[in-house]
MDTraj code that builds the backbone (N, CA, C; nanometers):
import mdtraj as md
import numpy as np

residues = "UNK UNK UNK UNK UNK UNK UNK UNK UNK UNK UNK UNK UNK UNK UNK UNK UNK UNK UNK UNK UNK UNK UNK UNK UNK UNK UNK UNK UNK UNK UNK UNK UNK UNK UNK UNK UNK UNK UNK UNK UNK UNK UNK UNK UNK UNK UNK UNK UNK UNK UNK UNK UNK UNK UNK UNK UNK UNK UNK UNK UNK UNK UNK UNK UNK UNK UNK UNK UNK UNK UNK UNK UNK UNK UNK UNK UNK UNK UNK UNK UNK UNK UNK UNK UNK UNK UNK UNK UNK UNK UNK UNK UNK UNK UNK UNK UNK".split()
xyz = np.array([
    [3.4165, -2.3023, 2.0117],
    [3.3572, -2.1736, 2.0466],
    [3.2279, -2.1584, 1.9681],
    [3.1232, -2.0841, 2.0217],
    [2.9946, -2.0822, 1.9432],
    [2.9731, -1.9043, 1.8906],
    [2.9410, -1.9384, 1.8025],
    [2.9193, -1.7878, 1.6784],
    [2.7735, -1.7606, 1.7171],
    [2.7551, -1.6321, 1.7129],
    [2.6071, -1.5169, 1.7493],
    [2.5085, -1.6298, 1.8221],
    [2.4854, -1.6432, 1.9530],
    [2.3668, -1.7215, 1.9539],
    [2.2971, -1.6436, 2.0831],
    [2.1858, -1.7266, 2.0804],
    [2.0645, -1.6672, 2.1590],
    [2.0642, -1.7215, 2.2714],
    [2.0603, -1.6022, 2.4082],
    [2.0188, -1.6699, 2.5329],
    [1.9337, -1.6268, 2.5875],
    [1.8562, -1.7078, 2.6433],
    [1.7240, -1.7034, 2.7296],
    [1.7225, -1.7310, 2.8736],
    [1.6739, -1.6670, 2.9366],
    [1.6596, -1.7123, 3.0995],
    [1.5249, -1.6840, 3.0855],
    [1.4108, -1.7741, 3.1577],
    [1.2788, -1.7267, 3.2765],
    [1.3202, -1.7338, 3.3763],
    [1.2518, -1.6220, 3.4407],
    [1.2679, -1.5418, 3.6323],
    [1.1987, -1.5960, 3.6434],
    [1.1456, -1.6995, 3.7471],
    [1.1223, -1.7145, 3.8568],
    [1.1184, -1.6681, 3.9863],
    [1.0240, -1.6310, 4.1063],
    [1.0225, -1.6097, 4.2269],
    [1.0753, -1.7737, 4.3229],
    [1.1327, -1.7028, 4.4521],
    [1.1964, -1.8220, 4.5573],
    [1.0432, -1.9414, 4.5345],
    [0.9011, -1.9160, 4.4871],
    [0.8236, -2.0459, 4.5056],
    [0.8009, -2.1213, 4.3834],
    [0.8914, -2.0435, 4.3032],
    [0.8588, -2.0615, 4.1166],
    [0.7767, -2.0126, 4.0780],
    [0.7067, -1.9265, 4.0840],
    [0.6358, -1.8485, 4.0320],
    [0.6846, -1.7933, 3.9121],
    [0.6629, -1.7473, 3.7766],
    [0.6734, -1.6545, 3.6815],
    [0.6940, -1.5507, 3.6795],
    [0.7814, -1.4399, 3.6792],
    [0.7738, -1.3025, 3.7665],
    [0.7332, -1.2174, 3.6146],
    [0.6257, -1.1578, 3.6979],
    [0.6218, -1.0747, 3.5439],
    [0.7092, -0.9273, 3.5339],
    [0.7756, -0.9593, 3.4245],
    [0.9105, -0.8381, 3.4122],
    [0.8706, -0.6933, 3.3337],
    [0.7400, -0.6995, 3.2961],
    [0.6753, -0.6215, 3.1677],
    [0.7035, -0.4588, 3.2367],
    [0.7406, -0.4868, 3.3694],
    [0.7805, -0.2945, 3.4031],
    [0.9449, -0.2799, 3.4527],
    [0.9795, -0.3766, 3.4403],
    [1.1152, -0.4048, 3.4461],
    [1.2068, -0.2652, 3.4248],
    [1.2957, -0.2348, 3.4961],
    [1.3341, -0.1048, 3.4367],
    [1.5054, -0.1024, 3.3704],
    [1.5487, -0.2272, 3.4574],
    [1.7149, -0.2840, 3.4200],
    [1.6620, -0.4148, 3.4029],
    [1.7317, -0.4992, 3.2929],
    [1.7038, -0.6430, 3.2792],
    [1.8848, -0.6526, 3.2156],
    [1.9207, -0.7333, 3.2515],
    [2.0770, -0.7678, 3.2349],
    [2.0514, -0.9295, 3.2563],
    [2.2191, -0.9757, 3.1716],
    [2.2903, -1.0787, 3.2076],
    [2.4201, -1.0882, 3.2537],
    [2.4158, -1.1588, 3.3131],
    [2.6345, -1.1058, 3.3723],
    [2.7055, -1.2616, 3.3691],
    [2.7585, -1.2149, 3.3184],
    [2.8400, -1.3838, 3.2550],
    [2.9981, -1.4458, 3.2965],
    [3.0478, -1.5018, 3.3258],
    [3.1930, -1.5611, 3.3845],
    [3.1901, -1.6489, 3.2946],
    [3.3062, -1.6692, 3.1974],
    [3.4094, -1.7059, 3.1632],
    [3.4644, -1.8258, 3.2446],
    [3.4925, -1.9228, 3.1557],
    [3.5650, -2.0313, 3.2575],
    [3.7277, -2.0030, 3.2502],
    [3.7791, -1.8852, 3.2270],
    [3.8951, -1.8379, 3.2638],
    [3.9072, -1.7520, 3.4121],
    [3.7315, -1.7519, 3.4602],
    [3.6867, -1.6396, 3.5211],
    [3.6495, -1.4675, 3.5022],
    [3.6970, -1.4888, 3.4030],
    [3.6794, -1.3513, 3.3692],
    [3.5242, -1.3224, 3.3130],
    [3.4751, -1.2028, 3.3386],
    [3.2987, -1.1253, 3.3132],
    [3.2554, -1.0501, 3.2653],
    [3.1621, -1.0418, 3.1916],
    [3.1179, -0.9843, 3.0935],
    [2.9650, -0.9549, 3.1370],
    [2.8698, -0.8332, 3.0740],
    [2.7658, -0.7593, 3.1595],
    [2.7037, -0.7711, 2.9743],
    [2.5746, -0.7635, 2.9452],
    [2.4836, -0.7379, 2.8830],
    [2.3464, -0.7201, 2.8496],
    [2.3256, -0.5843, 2.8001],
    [2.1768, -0.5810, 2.8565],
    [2.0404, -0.6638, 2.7782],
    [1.9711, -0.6746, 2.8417],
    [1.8712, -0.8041, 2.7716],
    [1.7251, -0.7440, 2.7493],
    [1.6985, -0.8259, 2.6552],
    [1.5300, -0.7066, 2.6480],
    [1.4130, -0.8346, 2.6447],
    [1.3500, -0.8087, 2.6771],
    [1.1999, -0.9055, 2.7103],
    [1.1539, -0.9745, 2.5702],
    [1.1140, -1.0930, 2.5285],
    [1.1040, -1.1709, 2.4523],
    [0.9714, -1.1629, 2.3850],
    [0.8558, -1.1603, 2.5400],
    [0.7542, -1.0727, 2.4291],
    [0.7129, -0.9562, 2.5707],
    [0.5929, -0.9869, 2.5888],
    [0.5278, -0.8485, 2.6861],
    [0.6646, -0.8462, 2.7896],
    [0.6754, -0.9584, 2.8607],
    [0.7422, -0.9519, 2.9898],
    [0.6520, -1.0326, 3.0744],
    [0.5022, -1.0831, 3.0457],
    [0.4492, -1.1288, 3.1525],
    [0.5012, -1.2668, 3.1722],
    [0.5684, -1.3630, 3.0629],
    [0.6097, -1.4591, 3.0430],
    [0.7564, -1.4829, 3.1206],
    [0.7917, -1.3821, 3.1805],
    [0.9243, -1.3927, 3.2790],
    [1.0365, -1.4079, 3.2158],
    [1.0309, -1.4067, 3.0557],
    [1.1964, -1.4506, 2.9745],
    [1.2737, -1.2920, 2.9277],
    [1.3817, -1.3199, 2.9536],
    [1.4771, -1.2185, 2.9043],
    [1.6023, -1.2623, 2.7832],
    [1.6125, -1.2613, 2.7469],
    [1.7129, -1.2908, 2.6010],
    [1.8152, -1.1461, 2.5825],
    [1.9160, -1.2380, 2.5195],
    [2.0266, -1.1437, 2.4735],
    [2.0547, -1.2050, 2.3376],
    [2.0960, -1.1779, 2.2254],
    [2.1665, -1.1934, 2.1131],
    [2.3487, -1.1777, 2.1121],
    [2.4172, -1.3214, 2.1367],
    [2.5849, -1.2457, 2.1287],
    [2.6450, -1.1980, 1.9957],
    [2.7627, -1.1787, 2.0302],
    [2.8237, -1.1728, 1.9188],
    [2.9100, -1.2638, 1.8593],
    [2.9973, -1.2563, 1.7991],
    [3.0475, -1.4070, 1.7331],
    [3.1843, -1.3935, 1.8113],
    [3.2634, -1.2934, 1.8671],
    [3.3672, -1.3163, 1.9374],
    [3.3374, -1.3010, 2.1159],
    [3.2130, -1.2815, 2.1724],
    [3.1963, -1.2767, 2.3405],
    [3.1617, -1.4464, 2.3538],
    [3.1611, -1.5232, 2.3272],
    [3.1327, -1.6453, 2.3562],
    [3.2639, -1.7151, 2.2872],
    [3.3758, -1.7157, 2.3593],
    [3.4832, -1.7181, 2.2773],
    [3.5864, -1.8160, 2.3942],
    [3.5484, -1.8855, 2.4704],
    [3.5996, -1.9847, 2.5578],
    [3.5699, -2.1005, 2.5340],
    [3.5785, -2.2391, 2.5254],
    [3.5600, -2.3597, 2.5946],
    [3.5530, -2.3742, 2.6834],
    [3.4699, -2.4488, 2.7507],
    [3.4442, -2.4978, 2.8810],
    [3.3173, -2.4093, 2.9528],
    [3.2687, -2.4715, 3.0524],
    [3.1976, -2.3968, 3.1744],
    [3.1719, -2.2669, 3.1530],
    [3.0744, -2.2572, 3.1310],
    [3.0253, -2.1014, 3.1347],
    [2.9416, -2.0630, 3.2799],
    [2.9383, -1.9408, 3.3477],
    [2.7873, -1.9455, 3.4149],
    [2.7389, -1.8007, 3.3926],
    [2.6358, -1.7875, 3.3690],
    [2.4874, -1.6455, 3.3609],
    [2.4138, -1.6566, 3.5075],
    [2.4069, -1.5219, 3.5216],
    [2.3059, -1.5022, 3.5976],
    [2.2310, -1.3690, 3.5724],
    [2.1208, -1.3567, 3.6006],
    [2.0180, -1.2192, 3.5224],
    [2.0171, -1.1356, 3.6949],
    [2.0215, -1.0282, 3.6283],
    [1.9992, -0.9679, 3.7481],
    [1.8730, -0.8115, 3.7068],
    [1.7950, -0.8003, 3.7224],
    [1.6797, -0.7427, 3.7805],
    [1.6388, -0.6126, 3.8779],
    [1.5873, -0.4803, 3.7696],
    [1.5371, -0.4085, 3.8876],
    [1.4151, -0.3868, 3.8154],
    [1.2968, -0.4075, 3.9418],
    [1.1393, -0.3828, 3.8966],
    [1.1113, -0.3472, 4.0265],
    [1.0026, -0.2515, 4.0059],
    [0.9007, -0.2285, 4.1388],
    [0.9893, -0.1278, 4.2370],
    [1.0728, -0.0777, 4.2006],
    [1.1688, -0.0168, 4.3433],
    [1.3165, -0.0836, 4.4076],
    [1.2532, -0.2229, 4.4017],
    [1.3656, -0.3030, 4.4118],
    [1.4688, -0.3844, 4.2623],
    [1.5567, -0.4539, 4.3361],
    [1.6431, -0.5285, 4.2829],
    [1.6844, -0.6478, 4.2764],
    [1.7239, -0.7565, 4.2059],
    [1.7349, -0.8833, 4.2918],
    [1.8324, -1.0036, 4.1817],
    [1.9205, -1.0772, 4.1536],
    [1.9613, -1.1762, 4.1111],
    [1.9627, -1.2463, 4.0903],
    [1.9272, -1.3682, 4.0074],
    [1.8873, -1.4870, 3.9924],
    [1.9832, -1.5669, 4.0250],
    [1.9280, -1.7235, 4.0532],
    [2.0310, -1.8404, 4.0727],
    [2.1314, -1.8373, 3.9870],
    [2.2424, -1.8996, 3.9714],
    [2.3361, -1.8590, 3.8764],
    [2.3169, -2.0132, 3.7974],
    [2.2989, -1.9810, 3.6419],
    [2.2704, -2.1358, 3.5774],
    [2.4173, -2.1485, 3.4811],
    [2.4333, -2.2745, 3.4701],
    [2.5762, -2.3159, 3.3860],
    [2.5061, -2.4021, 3.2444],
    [2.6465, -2.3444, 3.1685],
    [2.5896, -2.3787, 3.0510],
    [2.7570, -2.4584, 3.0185],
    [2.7723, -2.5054, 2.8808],
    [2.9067, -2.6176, 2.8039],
    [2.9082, -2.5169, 2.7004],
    [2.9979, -2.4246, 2.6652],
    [3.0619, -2.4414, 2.5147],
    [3.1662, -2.5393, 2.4727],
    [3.1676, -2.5760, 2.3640],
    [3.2510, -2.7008, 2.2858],
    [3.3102, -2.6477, 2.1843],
    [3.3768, -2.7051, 2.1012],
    [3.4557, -2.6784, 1.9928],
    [3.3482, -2.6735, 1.8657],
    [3.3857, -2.6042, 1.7656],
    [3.2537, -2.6218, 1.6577],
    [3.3479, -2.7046, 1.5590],
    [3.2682, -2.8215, 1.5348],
    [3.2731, -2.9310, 1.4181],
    [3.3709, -2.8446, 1.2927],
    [3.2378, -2.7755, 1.2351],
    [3.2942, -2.7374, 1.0446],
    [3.2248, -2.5589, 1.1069],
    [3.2731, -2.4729, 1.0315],
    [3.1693, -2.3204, 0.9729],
    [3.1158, -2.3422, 0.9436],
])
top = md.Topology()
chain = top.add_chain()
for i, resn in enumerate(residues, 1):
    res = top.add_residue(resn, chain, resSeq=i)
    for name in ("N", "CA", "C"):
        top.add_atom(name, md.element.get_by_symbol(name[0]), res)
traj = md.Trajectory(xyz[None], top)
């Protein structure tokens, strides 16, 4: 299991584009568990927002599975709303504290 760590996503548009998030009004991550089970947290812009990254800081017990994780950011700017691809990540066992 992994203790407090940092996650990052960049948004992208469907052509890859950079989306700039800097008026962003909801910026979230929503997370599944490889038990399936989900978890919601809100994320704040890394620097302006024009750079498209959103980050969260966990805590030392929400990242608390082995195996398969997946995130996806989900997004409201401009009026609208929208979801990102869903990306997978590995937690492992930790070595030593």
């Amino acid at each position: 299991k992994d203790k407090g760590l940092s996650i990052r996503l960049r948004i992208k548009d469907s052509e890859g584009a950079i989306v700039d998030l800097s008026t962003a009004s909801v910026k979230r991550m929503d997370f599944r568990r490889p038990d399936r089970t989900e978890f919601t947290k809100t994320a704040s812009l890394l620097t302006d927002g024009t750079d498209g990254i959103i980050f969260i800081n966990t805590t030392t017990d929400e990242i608390n599975q082995e195996g398969f994780w997946e995130v996806q950011a989900y997004i409201e700017i401009g009026g609208g709303s929208f979801s990102s691809s869903m990306a997978r990540f590995r937690v492992t066992e930790i070595i030593s504290d």
